[in-house]
C-alpha positions in Angstrom: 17.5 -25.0 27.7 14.3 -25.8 29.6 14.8 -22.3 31.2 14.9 -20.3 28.2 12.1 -21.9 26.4 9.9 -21.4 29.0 11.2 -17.7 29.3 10.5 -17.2 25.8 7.0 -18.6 26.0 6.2 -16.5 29.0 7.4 -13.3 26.6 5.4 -14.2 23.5 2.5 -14.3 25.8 2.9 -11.5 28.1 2.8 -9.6 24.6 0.1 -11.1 23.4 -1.9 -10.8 26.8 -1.0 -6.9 26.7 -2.1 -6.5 23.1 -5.2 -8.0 24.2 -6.1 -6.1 27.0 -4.6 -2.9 26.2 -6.4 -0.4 23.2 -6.2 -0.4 20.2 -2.5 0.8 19.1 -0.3 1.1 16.5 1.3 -1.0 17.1 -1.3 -3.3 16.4 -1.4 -2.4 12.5 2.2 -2.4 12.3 1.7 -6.2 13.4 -0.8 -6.9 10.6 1.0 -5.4 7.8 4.3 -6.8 8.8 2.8 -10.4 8.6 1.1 -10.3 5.7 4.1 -8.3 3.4 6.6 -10.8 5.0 4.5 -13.5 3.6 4.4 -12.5 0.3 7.9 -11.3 0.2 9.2 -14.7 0.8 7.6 -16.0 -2.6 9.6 -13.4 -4.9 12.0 -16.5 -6.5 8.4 -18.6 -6.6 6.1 -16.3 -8.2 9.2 -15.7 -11.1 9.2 -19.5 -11.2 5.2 -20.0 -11.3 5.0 -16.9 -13.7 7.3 -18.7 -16.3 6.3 -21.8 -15.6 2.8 -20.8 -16.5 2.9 -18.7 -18.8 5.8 -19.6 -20.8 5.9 -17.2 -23.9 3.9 -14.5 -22.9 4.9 -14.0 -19.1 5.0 -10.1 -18.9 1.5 -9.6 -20.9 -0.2 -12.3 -18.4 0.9 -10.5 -15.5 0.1 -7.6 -17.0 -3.4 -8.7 -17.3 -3.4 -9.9 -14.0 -2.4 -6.7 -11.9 -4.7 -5.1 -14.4 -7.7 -7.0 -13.6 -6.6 -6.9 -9.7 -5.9 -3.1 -9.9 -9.4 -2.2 -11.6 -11.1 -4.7 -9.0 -9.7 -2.8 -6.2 -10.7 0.7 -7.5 -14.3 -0.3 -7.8 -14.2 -2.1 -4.4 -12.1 0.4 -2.0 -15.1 3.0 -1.6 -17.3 0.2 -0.5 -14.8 -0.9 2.1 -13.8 2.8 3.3 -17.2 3.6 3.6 -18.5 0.6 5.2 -15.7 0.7 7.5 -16.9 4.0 8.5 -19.9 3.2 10.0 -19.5 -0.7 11.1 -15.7 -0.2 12.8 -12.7 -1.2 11.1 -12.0 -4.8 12.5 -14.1 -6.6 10.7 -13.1 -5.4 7.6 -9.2 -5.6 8.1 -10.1 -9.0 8.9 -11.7 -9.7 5.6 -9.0 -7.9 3.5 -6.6 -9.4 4.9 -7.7 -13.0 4.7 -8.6 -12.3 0.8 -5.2 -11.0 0.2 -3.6 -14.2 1.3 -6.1 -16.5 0.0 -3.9 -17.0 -3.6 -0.7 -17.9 -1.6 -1.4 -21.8 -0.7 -2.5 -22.2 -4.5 0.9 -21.3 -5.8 2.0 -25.0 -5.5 -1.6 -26.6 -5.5 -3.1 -24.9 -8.7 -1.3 -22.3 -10.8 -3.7 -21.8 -12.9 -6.3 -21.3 -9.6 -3.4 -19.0 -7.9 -3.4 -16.3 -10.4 -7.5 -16.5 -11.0 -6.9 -16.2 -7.0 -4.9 -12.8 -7.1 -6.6 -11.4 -9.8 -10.0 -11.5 -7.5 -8.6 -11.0 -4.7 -8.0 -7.2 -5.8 -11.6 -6.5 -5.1 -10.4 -7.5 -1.1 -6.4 -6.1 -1.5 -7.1 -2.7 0.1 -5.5 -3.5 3.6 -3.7 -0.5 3.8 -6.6 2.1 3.3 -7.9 0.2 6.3 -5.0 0.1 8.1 -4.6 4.0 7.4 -8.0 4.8 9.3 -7.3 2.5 11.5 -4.4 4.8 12.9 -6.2 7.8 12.5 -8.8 6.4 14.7 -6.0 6.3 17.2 -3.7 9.2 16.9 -4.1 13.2 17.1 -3.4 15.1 13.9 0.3 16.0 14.8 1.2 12.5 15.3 -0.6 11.2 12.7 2.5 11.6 9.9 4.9 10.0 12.3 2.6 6.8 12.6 1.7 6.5 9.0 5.8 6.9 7.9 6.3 3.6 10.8 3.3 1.7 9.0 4.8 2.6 5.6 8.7 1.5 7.2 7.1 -1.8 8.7 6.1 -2.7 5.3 9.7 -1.8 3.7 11.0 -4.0 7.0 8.9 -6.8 5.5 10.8 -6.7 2.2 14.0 -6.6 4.2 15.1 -10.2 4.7 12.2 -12.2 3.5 12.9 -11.9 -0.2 16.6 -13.1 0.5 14.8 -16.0 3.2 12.3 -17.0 0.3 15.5 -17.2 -2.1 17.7 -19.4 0.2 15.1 -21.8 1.7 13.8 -22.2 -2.4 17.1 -22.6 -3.7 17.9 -25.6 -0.5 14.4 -27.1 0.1 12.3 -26.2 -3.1 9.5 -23.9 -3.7 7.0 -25.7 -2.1 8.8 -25.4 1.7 8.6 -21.5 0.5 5.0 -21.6 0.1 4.2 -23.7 3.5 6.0 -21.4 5.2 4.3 -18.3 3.7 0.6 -19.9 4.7 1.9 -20.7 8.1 2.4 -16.6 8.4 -0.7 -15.8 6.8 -2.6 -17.9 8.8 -1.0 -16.0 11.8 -1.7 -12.8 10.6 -5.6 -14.0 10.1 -5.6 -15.4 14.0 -3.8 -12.0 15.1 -6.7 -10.0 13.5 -9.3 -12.1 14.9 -8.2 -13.1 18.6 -6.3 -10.0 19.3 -6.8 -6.7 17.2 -9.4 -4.8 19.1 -11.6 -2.5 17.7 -10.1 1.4 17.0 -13.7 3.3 15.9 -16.3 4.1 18.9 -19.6 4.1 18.4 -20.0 7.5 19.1 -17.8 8.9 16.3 -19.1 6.1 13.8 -20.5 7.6 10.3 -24.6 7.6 11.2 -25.4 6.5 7.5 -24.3 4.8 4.2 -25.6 5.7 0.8 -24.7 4.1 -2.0 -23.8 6.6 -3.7 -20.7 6.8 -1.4 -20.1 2.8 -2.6 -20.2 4.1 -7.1 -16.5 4.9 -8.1 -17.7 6.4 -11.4 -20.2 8.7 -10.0 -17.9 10.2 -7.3 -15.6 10.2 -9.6 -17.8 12.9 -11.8 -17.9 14.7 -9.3 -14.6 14.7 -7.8 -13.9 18.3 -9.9 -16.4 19.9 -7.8 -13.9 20.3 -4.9 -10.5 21.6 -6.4 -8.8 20.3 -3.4 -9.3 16.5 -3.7 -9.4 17.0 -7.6 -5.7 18.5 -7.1 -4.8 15.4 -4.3 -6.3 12.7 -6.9 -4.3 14.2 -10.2 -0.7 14.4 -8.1 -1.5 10.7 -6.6 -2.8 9.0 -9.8 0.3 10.8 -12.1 2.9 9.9 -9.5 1.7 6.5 -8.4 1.4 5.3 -12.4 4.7 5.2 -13.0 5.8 3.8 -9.6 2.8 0.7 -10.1 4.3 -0.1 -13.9 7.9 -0.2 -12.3 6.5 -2.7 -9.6 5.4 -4.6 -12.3 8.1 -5.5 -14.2 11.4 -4.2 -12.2 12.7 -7.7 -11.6 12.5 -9.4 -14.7 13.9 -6.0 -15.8 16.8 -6.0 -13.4 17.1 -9.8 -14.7 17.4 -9.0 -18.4 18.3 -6.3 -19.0 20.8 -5.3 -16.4 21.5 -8.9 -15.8 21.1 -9.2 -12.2 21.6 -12.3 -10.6 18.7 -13.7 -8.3 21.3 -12.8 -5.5 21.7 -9.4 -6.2 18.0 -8.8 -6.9 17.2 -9.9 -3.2 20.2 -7.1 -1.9 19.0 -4.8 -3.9 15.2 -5.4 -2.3 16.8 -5.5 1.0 19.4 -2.5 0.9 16.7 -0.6 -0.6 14.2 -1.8 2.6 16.7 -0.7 5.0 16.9 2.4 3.7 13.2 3.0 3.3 12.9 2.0 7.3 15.3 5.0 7.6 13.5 7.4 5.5 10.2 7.0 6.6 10.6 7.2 10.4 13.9 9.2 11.2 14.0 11.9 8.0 9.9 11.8 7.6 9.5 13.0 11.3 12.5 15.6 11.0 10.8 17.0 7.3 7.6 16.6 8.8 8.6 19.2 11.4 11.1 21.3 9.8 8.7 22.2 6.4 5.6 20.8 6.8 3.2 18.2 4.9 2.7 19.9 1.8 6.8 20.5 1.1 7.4 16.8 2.1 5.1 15.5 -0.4 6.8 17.6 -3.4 10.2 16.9 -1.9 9.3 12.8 -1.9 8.1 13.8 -6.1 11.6 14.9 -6.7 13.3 12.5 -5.4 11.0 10.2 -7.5 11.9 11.7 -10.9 15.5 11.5 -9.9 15.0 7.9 -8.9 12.9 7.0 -12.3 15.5 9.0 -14.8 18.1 6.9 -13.5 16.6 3.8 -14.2 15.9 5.1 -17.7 19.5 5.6 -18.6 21.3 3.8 -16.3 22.8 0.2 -17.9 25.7 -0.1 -15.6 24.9 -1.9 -11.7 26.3 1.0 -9.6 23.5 3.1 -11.8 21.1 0.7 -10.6 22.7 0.7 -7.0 22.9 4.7 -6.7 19.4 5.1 -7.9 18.2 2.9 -5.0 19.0 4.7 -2.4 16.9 7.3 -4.0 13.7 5.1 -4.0 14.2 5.1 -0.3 13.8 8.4 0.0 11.0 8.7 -2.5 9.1 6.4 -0.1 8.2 9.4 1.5 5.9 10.6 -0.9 3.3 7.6 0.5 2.6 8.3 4.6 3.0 11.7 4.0 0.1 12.8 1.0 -1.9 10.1 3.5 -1.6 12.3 6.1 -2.4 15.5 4.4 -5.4 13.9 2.8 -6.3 12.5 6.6 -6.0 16.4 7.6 -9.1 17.1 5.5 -12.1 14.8 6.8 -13.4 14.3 10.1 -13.0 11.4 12.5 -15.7 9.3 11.3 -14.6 9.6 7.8 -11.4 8.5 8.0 -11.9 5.1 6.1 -13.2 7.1 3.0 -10.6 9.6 2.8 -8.0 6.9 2.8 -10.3 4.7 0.5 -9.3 7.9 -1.7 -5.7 6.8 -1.8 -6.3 3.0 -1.9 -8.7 3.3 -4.8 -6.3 5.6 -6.9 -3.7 3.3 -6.5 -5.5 0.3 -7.5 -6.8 1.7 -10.8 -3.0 2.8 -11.5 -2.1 -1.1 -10.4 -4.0 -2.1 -13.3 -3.0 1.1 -15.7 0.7 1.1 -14.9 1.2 -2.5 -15.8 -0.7 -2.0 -19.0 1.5 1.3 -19.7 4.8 -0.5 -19.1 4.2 -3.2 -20.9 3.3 -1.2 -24.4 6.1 1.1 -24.2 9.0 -1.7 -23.4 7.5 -3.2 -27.2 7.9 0.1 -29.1 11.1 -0.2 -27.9 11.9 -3.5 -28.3 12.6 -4.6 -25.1 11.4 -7.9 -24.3 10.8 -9.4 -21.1 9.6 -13.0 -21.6 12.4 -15.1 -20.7 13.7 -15.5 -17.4 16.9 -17.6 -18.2 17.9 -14.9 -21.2 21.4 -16.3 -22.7 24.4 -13.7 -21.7 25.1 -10.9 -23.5 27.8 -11.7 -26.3 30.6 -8.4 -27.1 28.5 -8.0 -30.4 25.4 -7.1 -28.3 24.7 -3.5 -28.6 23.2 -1.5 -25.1 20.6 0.6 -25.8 21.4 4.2 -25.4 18.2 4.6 -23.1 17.7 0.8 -21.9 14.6 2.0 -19.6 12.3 4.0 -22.0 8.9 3.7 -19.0 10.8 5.3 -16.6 11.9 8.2 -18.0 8.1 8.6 -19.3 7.3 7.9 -15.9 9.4 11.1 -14.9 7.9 13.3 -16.8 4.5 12.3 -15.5 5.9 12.7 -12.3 6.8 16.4 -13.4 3.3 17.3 -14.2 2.2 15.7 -10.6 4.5 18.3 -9.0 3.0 21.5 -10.7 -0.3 20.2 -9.5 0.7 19.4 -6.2 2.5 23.2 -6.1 -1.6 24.3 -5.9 -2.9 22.0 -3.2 -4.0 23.9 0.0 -2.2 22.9 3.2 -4.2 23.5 6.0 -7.8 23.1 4.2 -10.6 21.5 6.0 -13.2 19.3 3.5 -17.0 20.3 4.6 -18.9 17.9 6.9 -21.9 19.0 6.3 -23.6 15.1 5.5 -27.1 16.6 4.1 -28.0 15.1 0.9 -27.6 18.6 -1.6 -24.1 18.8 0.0 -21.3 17.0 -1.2 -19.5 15.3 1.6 -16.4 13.9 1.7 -17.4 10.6 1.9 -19.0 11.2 -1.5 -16.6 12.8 -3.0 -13.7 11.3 -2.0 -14.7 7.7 -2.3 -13.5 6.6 -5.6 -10.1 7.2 -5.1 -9.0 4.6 -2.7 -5.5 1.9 -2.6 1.7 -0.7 -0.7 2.5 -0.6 -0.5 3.9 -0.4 -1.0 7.9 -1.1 -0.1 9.5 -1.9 -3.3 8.1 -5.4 -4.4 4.4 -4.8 -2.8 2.2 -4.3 -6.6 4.3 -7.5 -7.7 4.4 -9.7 -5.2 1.0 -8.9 -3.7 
């Protein structure tokens, strides 16, 4: 027994001594955004519990407001961060997002009230994966670059694997607050790994040599986003595909709960068959597209899926429906590494943290739109999702012919983001030209930046 333990300790820090010493890798951002997604994952059953707990009539408006608030935080902060990250290295800011991101977690059991003030402003920090995104490009030539950002983007689905169903068990045989220890334990490891071992990916000599403010104002870039059809047409396909997708993050599992009638077990498969599967798509069949039919195809093909994958949750009442059209949102998660690495294909080195501040921004306004959009449609319809604990459904109970009206709204949206996406140059390089009558891409492309992303990422995070 001796034996082994020391065995195991000399691994664990022969690792760690070679992370150290070596460069900076990928693997060293699959590290971060593994920790921090497992810890959130484990407190799905909690943050149901808190959320009814807390908000007792009203549950699905509150968190509505809350992702809302967080998402439009994060839209006004992400160009800041990209840009800032451009010319000061990346480390010190994926150090700072990160700890904001996991700041709310210890106040789940010390301060409801305090935990969701918590993630609300922490969405002005929650833009670790634009970081994370420049970090690899930093790192990796352009015909690598897809493959690396499809193993981020499976790392995080591999976070969602088991810690859902782990957060589940150890809550339903040692109570919440053992959950929510555990989950600061991880965070707090994910903070130490940034700090003590990440080293730095940017060199000096390919830093940005300036920062205007103007690169830091989401509204004004945003005016002027239409001066460059490319990253108008990039922005229009991510915001109409990615509003849909954050509404469904929103409310999936009290919708799986209450209107499917899902039990907590079968919520945490689903998360977990639907992880596995993502882990598949976005290494082994995003490398093989990548090759066989190029970025540009990839990123429609991932759009298709996705309006498969939302019009079967908008008719679907039966669980195989539900089942079948998971396995579709594995292969939908596609859609993400790969219009990151198209939009990486457009900027230069040192502008890398912008470019994916693009996405990361984007993303965050539709984090607080989505909910918003989700919300009002499920009450013209009459669908109500306050109640976690809803009472069976009796043989009188009538299913609605379309028990999912969002998602099939979603769909069409997602329709109109692949004629855009049809028009989008492949192989077009943005202008570097950084004089002030020019518009860069760090200008132009700032306002559009936040994943996750895997399947529980916009409700758990």
């Amino acid at each position: 027994e001796f034996s082994l333990r020391a065995s195991v300790n000399t691994l664990i820090y022969t690792l760690f001594s070679c992370l150290k010493r070596g460069r900076a890798t990928v693997t060293h951002a699959v590290i971060v955004i593994f920790l921090e997604f497992f810890a959130w994952g484990l407190l799905t059953t909690p943050m149901l519990t808190v959320l009814h707990e807390t908000f007792q009539q009203h549950e699905f408006l509150m968190n509505g407001l809350i992702q809302g608030v967080k998402g439009f935080l994060s839209f006004l902060s992400a160009p800041l961060i990209g840009a800032l990250s451009d010319v000061w290295g990346r480390k010190s800011f994926l150090l700072m997002t990160v700890f904001f991101t996991c700041a709310p977690i210890p106040f789940m059991r010390l301060s409801p009230w305090w935990y969701f003030a918590l993630i609300s402003v922490s969405g002005a920090f929650s833009v670790t994966f634009s970081v994370i995104f420049a970090y690899v490009a930093d790192i990796t030539e352009e015909h690598e670059r897809s493959t690396a950002y499809g193993l981020v983007s499976a790392t995080f689905a591999a976070s969602l694997v088991t810690s859902p169903a782990i957060g589940a068990f150890l809550s339903h045989r040692f109570g919440d607050s053992l959950v929510v220890l555990v989950a600061t334990v991880i965070a707090v490891l994910d903070i130490a790994f940034v700090f003590f071992l990440v080293p730095e990916s940017l060199p000096d000599k390919i830093r940005a040599s300036g920062f205007s403010w103007q690169q830091a104002d989401p509204f004004h870039s945003l005016r002027r986003v239409g001066q460059n059809p490319t990253v108008l047409l990039i922005s229009v396909t991510v915001f109409l595909s990615y509003l849909p997708e954050a509404g469904q993050y929103s409310s999936f599992f009290l919708y799986l709960k209450q209107v499917i009638h899902f039990t907590p077990a079968s919520i945490a498969a689903f998360i977990a068959m639907v992880g596995i599967l993502s882990i598949i798509a976005q290494t082994v069949l995003l490398s093989v597209l990548m090759r066989s039919i190029g970025n540009k195809k990839t990123v429609l093909l991932g759009l298709c899926f996705q309006i498969v994958q939302l019009t079967w949750y908008g008719v679907g009442s039966q669980h195989w429906m539900v089942w079948a059209a998971g396995t579709i949102v594995a292969l939908s998660s596609i859609t993400f590494p790969a219009v990151s690495a198209l939009v990486s294909y457009c900027a230069s080195a040192d502008q890398q943290g912008v470019v994916q501040g693009m996405i990361t921004g984007i993303r965050g306004l539709c984090n607080g739109l989505g909910p918003a959009l989700y919300g009002f449609i499920f009450f013209l319809f009459d669908v109500e999702l306050s109640d976690t604990d809803p009472e069976p459904q009796t043989p009188q109970t009538e299913t609605p012919l379309v028990p999912g009206p969002p998602f099939l709204i979603g769909a069409c949206l997602v329709l109109v983001a692949i004629f855009v996406a049809i028009f989008i140059p492949e192989n077009h390089k943005l202008s570097d030209d950084r004089s002030p009558k020019s518009t860069t891409v760090a200008t132009t492309l700032a306002p559009h930046a936040n994943r996750p992303d895997s399947y529980a990422s916009t409700c758990l995070s």
